[in-house]
VEXDREN-2710 file (C-alpha; in Angstrom, 1 decimal):
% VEXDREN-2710
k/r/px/py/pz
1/UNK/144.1/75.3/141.4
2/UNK/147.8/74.9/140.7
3/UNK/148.6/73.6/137.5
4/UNK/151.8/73.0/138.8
5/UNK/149.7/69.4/139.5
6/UNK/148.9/68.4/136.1
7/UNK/150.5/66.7/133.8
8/UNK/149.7/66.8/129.4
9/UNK/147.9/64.2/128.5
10/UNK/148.7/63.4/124.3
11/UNK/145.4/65.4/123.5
12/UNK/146.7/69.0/122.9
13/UNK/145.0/71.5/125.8
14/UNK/143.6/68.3/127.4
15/UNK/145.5/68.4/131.7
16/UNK/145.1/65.3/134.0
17/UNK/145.7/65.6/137.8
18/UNK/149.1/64.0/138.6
19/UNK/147.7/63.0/142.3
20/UNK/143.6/60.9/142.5
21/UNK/141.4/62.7/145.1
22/UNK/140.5/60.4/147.9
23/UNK/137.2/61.1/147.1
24/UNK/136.8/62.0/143.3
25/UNK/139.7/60.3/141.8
26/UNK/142.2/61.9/139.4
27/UNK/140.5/64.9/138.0
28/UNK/140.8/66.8/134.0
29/UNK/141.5/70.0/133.0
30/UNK/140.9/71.9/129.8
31/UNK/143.4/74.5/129.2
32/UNK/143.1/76.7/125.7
33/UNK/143.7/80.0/123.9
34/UNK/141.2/81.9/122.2
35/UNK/141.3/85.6/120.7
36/UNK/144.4/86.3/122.9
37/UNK/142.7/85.1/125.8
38/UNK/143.6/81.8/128.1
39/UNK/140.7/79.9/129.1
40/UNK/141.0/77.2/132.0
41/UNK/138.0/74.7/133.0
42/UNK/137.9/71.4/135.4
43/UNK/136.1/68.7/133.5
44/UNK/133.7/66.6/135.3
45/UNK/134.8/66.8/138.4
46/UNK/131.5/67.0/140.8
47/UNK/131.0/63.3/141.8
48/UNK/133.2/60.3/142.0
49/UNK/132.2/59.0/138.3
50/UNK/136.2/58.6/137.4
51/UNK/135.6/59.9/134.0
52/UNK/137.4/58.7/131.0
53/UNK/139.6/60.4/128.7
54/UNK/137.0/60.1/125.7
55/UNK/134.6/61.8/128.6
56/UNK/136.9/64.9/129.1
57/UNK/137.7/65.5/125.9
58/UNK/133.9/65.6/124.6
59/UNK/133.3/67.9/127.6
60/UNK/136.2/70.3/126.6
61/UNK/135.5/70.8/123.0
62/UNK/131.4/71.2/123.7
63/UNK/133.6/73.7/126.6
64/UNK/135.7/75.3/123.5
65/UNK/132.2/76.0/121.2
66/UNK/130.8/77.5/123.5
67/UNK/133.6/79.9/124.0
68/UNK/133.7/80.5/120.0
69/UNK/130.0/81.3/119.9
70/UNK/129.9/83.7/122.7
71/UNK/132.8/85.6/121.3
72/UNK/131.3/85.8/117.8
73/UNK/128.6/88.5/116.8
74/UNK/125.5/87.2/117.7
75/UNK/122.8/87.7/114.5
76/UNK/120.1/89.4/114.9
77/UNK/117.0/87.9/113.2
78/UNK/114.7/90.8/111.3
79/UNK/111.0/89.7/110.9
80/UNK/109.7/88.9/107.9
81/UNK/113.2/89.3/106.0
82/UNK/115.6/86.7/104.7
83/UNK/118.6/88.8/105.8
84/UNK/119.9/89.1/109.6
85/UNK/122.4/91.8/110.8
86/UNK/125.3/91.6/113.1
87/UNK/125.4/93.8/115.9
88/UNK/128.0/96.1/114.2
89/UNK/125.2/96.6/111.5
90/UNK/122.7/97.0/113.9
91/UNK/124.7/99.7/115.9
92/UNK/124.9/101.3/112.9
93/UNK/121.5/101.9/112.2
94/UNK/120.7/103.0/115.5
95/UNK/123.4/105.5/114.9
96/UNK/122.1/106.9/111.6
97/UNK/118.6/106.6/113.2
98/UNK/119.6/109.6/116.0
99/UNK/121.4/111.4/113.4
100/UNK/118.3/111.6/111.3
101/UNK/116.0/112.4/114.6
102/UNK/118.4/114.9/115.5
103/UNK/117.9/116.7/112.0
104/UNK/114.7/115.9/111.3
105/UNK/113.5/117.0/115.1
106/UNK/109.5/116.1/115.9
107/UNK/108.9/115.1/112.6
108/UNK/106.0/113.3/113.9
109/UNK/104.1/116.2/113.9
110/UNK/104.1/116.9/110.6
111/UNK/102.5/115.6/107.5
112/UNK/104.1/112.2/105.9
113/UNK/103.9/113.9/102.4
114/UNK/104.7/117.3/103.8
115/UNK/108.0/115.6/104.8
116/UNK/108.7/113.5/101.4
117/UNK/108.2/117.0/99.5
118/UNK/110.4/119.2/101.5
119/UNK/113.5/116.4/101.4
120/UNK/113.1/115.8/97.6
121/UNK/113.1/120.0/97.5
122/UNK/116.7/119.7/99.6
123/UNK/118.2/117.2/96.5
124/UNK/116.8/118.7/94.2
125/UNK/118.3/122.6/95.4
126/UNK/121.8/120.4/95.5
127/UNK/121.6/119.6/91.9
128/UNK/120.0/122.5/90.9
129/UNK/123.5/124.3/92.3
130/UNK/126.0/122.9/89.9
131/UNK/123.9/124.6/87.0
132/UNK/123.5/128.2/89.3
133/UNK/127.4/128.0/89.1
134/UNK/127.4/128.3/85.4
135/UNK/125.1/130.9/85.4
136/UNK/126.9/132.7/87.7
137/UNK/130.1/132.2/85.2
138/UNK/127.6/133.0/82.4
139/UNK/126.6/136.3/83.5
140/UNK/130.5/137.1/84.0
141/UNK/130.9/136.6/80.8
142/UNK/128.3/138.4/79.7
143/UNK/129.1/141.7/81.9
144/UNK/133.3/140.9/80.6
145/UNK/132.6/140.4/76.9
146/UNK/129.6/143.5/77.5
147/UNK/127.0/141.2/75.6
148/UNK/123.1/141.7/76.1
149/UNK/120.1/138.9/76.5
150/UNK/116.8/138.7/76.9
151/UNK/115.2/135.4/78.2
152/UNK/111.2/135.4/77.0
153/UNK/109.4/133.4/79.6
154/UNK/106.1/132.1/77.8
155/UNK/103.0/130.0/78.7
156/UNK/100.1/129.2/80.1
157/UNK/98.9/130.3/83.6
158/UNK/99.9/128.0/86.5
159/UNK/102.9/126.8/84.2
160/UNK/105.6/127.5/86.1
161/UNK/107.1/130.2/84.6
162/UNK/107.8/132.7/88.2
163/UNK/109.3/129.5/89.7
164/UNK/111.8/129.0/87.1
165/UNK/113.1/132.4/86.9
166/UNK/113.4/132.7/90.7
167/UNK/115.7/129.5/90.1
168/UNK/117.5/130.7/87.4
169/UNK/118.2/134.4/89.1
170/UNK/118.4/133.0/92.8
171/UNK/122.7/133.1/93.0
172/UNK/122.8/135.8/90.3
173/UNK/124.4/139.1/90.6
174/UNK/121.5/141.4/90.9
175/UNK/123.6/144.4/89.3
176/UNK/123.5/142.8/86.2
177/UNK/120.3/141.1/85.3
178/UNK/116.2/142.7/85.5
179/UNK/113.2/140.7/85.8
180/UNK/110.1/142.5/83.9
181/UNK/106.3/141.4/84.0
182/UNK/104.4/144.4/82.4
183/UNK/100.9/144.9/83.3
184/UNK/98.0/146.1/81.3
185/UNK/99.4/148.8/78.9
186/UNK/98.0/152.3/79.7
187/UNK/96.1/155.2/77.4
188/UNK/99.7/156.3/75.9
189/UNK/101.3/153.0/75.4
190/UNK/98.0/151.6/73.5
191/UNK/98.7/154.6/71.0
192/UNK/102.4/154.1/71.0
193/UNK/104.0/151.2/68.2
194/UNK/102.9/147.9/70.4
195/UNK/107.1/146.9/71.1
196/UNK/107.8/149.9/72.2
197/UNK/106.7/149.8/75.7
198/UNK/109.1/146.2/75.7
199/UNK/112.0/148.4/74.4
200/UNK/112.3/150.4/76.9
201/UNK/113.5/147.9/79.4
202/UNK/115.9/146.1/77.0
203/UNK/119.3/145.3/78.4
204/UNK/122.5/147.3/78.3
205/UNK/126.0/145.6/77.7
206/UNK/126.6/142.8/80.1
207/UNK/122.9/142.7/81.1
208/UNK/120.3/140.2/81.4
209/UNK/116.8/141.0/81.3
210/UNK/113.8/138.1/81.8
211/UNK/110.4/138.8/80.7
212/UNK/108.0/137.3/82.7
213/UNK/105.3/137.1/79.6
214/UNK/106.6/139.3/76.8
215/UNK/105.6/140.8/73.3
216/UNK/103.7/137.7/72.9
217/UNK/100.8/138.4/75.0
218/UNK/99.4/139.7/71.8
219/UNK/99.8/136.6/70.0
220/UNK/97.4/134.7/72.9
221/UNK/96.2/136.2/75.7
222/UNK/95.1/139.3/74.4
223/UNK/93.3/138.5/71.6
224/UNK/91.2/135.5/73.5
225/UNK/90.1/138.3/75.6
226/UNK/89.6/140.9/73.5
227/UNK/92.6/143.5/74.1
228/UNK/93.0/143.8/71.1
229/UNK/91.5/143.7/67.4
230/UNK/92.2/140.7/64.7
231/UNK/94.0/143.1/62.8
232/UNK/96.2/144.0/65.4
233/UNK/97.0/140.4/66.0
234/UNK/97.7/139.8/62.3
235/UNK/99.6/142.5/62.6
236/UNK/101.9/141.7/65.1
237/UNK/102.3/137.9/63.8
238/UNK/103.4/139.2/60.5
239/UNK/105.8/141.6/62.0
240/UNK/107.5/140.1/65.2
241/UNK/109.8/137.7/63.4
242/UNK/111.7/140.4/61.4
243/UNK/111.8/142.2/64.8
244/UNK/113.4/139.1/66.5
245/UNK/115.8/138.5/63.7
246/UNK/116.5/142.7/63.7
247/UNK/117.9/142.3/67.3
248/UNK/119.9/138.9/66.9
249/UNK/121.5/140.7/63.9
250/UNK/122.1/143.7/66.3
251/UNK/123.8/141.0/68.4
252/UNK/121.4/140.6/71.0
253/UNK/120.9/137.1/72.2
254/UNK/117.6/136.3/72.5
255/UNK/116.4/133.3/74.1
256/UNK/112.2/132.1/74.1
257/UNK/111.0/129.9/76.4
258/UNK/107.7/128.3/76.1
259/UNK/106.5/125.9/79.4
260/UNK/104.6/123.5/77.9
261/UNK/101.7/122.7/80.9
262/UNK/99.4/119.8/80.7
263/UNK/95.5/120.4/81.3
264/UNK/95.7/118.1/84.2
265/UNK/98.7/119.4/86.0
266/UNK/97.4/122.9/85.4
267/UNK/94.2/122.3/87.6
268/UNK/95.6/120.2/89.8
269/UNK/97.7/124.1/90.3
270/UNK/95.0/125.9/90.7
271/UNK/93.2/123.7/93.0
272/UNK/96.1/123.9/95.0
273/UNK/96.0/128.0/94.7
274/UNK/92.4/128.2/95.7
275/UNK/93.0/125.9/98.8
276/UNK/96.5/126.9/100.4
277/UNK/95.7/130.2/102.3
278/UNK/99.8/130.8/100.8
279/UNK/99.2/130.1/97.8
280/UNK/95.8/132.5/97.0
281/UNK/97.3/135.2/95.9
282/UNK/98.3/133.7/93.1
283/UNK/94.8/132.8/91.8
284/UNK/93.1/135.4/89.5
285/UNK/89.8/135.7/87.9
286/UNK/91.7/135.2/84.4
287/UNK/92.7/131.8/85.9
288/UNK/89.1/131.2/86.3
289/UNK/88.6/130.7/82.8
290/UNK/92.1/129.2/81.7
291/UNK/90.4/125.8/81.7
292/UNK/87.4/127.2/79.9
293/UNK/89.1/128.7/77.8
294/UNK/91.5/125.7/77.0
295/UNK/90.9/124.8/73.6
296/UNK/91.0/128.4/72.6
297/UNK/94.3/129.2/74.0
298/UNK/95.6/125.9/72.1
299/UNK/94.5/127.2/69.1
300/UNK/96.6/130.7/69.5
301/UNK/99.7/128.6/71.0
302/UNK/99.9/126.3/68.3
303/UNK/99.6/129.3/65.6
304/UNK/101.8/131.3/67.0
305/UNK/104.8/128.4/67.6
306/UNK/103.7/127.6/64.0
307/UNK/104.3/130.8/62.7
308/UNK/107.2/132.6/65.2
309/UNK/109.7/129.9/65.1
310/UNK/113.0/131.3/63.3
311/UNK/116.3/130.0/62.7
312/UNK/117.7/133.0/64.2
313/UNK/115.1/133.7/67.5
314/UNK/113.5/129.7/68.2
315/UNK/111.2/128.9/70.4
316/UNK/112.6/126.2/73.4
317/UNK/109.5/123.8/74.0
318/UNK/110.0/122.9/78.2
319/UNK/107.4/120.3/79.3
320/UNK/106.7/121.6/82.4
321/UNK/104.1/119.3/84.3
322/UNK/107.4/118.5/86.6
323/UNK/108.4/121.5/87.5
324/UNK/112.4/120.3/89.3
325/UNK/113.4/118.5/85.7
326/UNK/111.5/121.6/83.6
327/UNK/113.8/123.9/85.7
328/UNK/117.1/122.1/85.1
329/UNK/115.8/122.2/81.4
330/UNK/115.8/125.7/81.3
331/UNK/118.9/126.4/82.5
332/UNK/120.9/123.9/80.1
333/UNK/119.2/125.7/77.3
334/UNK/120.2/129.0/78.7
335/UNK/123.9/128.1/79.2
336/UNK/124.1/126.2/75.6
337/UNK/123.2/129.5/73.7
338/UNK/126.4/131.0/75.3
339/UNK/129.8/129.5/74.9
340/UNK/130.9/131.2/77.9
341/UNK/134.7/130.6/79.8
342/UNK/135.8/128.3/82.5
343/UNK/132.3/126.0/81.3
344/UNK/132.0/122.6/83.5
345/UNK/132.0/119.9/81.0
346/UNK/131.6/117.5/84.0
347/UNK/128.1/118.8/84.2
348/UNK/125.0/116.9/81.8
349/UNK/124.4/120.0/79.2
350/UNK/122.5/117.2/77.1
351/UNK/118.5/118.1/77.1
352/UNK/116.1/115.5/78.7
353/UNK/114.4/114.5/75.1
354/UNK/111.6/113.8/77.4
355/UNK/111.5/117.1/79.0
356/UNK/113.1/119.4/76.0
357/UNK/110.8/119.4/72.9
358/UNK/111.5/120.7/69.4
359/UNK/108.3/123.3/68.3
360/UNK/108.0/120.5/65.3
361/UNK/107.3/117.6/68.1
362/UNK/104.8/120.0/70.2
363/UNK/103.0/120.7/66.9
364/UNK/102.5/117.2/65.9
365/UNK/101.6/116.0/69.6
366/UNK/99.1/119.1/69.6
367/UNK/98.0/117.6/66.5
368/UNK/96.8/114.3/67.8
369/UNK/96.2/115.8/71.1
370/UNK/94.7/118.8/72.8
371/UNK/96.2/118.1/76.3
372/UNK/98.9/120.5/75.6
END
């Protein structure tokens, strides 16, 4: 087709032949741009109909539409939604659908829940970071400044207590801080003064030592089972906050942490110890009777709070039931006792009210309630 042989007509794109066709008459031509592209189509012209102008230009525009609708994104209708996508969107997701396949691998194999916990573990490590940083700069300032701590780890069984120290000591430079967990006392420490067995692995300048259980054993566990008298007991509540405010004023910083389990969330632990064949080792024959023995360990925790709380050595309530927020907890409480260099003020040092309880709160929600 030579266009050489058409001639405008007055409607803009619209061609008519400048010679008839013996057979079909003068023939139309639609000739238009679209997205850079030229588009040319004969109108009509397959009998000898002689169509009109008003003819050809009807069948060049419904021509021109159907240019325009093959050229836009086509939608793509989702069931049972209101929204479509465009095929841009729709590229995208199958995109982001291999990336995810290609890091998750054959997730089908593997528990649903499984799955949920292990990618809520990945954001929570992320966050987690920002406070192992400070820690980091915390112990540096400790080791440059050659200041001593102790961090007192308290609670009940199952409350979380290992977990959170692993976190807090996970980036940390093992040169400078200790983890202790003392066993049963032997025949010479049971005749030797009762903290002296704890002194003996008491920090030296720029160290950090945790206690995983400490001195207070004697205020709970060992006199619910007998290790030792009522007098003893007595004793040692009478004489452990002059020994706390002896090594603040000595310049030690001393830091007690009491996780705060529920009953529930403690048995839902131990259920979970008794069943996961990695997890049994954990489960002893004093956990056995921890929910026995519930109401009497509430008794001894809400003396002792009652009685060892000092303005110089206080005890840091952590509800601990949620053991990712009760973590992050124990770390801001950690880095507030310190006003330690190059500190990241970008970084929430404000405690979760929900989360970080004042002993006066525990007491009067142990008050009303025995769940804690």
């Amino acid at each position: 087709m030579n266009l050489n042989d058409f001639e405008k007509t007055d409607y803009n794109g619209l061609y008519i032949s400048k010679v008839a066709h013996v057979t079909f008459g003068k023939k139309y031509v639609a000739r238009f741009q679209y997205n850079k592209k030229r588009y040319v189509k004969v109108l009509g012209y397959s009998k000898k109909d002689n169509i009109t102008k008003r003819d050809a230009i009807s069948l060049m525009n419904t021509y021109k539409e159907t240019i325009i609708a093959t050229q836009e994104e086509p939608k793509i209708e989702i069931k049972n939604e209101d929204q479509s996508i465009t095929n841009k969107e729709y590229e995208k997701l199958l995109s982001q659908n291999k990336e995810m396949k290609e890091i998750l691998g054959n997730y089908k194999t593997l528990d649903k829940n499984i799955m949920k916990s292990g990618i809520k573990k990945i954001y929570e490590l992320e966050e987690l970071k920002h406070y192992q940083i400070e820690l980091i700069k915390l112990q540096n300032y400790l080791e440059k400044e050659n200041k001593r701590m102790i961090i007192l780890f308290e609670g009940r069984d199952a409350s979380g207590k290992g977990g959170a120290i692993r976190r807090i000591t996970r980036y940390m430079n093992n040169k400078h801080y200790r983890i202790v967990a003392l066993g049963k006392p032997n025949d010479t420490q049971r005749n030797q003064w009762f903290f002296q067995r704890y002194i003996q692995h008491f920090p030296t300048g720029g160290e950090i030592v945790l206690f995983d259980r400490s001195w207070y054993n004697r205020a709970m566990v060992e006199p619910i089972f007998g290790f030792c008298t009522h007098e003893e007991h007595e004793i040692f509540m009478e004489d452990v906050v002059n020994f706390e405010q002896d090594l603040v004023r000595q310049g030690m910083i001393l830091i007690k942490l009491y996780f705060s389990v529920s009953k529930d969330e403690q048995k839902r632990r131990f259920d979970r110890r008794i069943n996961d064949p990695l997890r049994q080792w954990k489960f002893s024959e004093v956990d056995m009777q921890a929910q026995d023995l519930w109401g009497e360990f509430s008794e001894k925790k809400y003396e002792m709070l009652r009685r060892t709380n000092s303005r110089s050595a206080p005890w840091h309530i952590v509800r601990s039931d949620d053991k990712f927020l009760s973590r992050i907890e124990a770390m801001k409480i950690i880095l507030n006792s310190v006003d330690y260099d190059g500190k990241n003020y970008a970084i929430n040092f404000e405690g979760n009210e929900k989360i970080n309880i004042s002993v006066q709160r525990e007491l009067m929600q142990m008050r009303k309630s025995a769940n804690y």
